[in-house]
N, C-alpha and C positions, 0 to 999 in steps of 0.2 A: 441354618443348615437343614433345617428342616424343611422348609418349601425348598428349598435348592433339591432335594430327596424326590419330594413331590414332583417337580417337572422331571426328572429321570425317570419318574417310574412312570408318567405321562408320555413320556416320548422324544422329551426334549433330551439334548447330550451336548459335554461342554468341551469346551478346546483339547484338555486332557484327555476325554474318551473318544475325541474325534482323531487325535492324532496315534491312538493304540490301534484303530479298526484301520487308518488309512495308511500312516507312516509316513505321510510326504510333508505335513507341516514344517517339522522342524526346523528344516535348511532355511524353507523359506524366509519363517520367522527369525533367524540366528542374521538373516542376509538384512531383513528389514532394521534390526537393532542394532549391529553395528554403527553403522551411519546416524541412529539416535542418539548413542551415546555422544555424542559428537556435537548435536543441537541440544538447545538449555531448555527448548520446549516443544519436543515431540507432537508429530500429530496425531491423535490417539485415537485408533479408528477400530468397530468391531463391523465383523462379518455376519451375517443372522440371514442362512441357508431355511426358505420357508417349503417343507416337501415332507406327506405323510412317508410317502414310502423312502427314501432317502433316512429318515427316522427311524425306520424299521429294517433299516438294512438290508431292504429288499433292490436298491438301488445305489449307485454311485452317486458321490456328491461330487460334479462334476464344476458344478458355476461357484458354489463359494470357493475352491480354490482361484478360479479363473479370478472371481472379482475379488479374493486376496493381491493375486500377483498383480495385476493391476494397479490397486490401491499403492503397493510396493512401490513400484514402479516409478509413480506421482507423488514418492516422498512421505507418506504414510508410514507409521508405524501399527503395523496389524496386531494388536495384543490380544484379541478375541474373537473364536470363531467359533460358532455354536448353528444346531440344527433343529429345530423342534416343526412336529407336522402341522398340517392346516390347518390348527382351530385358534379362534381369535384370542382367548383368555390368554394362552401360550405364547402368540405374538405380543400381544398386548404386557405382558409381563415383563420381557425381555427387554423388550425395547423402553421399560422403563427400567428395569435395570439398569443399563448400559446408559443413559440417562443420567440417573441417578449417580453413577460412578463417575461421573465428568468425563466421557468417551466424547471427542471433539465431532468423530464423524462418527454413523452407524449407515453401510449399506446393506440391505437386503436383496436376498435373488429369489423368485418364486412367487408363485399366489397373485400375479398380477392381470390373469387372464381374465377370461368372459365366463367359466363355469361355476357352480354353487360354492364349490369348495377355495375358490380362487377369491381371499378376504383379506390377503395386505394390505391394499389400500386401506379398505374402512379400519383395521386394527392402526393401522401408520396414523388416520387423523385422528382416532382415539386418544394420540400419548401425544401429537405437537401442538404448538398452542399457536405457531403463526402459519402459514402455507409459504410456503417459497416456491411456486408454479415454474418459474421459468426453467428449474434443472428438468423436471419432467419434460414440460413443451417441447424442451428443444431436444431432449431424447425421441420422443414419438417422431419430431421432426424427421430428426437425422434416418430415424428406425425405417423409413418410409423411404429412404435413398437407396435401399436396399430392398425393401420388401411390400408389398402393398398389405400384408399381415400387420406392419408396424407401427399403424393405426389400433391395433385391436387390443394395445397393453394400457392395463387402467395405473402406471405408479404412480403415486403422489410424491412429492418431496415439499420438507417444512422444518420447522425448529424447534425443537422443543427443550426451554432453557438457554444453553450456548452450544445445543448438541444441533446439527444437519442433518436429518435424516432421510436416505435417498430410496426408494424402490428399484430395482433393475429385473428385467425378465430372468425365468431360469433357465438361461440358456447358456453356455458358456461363448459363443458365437455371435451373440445380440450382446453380451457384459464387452469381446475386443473391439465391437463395434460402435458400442456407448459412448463408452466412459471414456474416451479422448473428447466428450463434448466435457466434460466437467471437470477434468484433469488441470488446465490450466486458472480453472477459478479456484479449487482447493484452497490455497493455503494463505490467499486473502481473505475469502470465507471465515476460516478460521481463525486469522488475527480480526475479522472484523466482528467474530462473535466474542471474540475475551475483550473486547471494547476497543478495537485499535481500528481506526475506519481509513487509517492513510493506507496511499500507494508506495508499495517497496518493491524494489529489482528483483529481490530473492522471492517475491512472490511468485513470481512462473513456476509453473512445474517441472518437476526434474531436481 
């Protein structure tokens, strides 16, 4: 409880104080769980919003909702979504946490730019232990059907344990333009990290 204390007072904030400043979680999440009660093995995915000022409540957290609904979407179950600013210790923690807790997937939005303070990537390969490059490639890929900017995002994605962890810009406009590249590998990904490497129907997304 105490480090949990320590990132709050650092700048970090957790699903509970994100949905008191914003108010629009709820539904989401009540929409996402329904339909998990329902599967014997949910996909357990957390959100981790990377933005000093968004921290400070100087700004809207406009992409982790985006890259919630999303995730929703593609048959996810969203059980966490948290916000802490650019510094790497804070990333770096988090994202072992959620690790730690057996979170099947963790997306991030933010920090993936060309400026000093833009350090997802290098905190992201800090905590996985394998790289899984292709989710990234083929986002930059795609990102570039749209934008000659979309060359210019550094995210990484890799594994760490039986966890997927993805980078995504913070935009909420580059997250509805992504993440239909990774939507339909989800939830093979995910039986293929709890050890199940066969192909199933119900693997599509939706």
């Amino acid at each position: 409880m105490g480090a949990e204390r320590d990132l709050l007072d650092q700048g970090a904030f957790s699903l509970s104080r994100w949905i008191s400043i914003s108010g629009v979680v709820p539904a989401r999440l009540e929409r996402a769980r329904a339909p998990a009660r329902l599967r014997s093995r949910p996909i357990r995915t957390a959100i981790l919003t990377v933005s000093t000022s968004v921290s400070r409540r100087e700004r809207e957290d406009l992409s982790g909702p985006a890259l919630a609904a999303a995730a929703d979407a593609a048959g996810c179950e969203v059980l966490a979504m948290e916000v802490v600013p650019d510094d790497f210790a804070l990333i770096e923690d988090r994202l072992h946490h959620f690790v730690g807790e057996g979170y099947d997937l963790v997306f991030t939005t933010g920090g993936t730019g060309l400026t000093p303070n833009d350090i997802t990537p290098e905190a992201t390969l800090a905590v996985i232990d394998r790289e899984a490059p292709g989710f990234a490639e083929q986002m930059r890929a795609e990102g570039l059907k749209y934008t000659p900017m979309g060359i210019l995002t550094r995210g990484v994605s890799g594994i760490a344990g039986q966890t997927l962890i993805v980078n995504f810009p913070g935009s909420p406009k580059a997250i509805d333009q992504l993440f239909p590249v990774l939507a339909p590998t989800l939830k093979h990904v995910v039986r293929t990290l709890r050890g199940d490497s066969s192909h199933h129907e119900s693997d599509r997304a939706g």
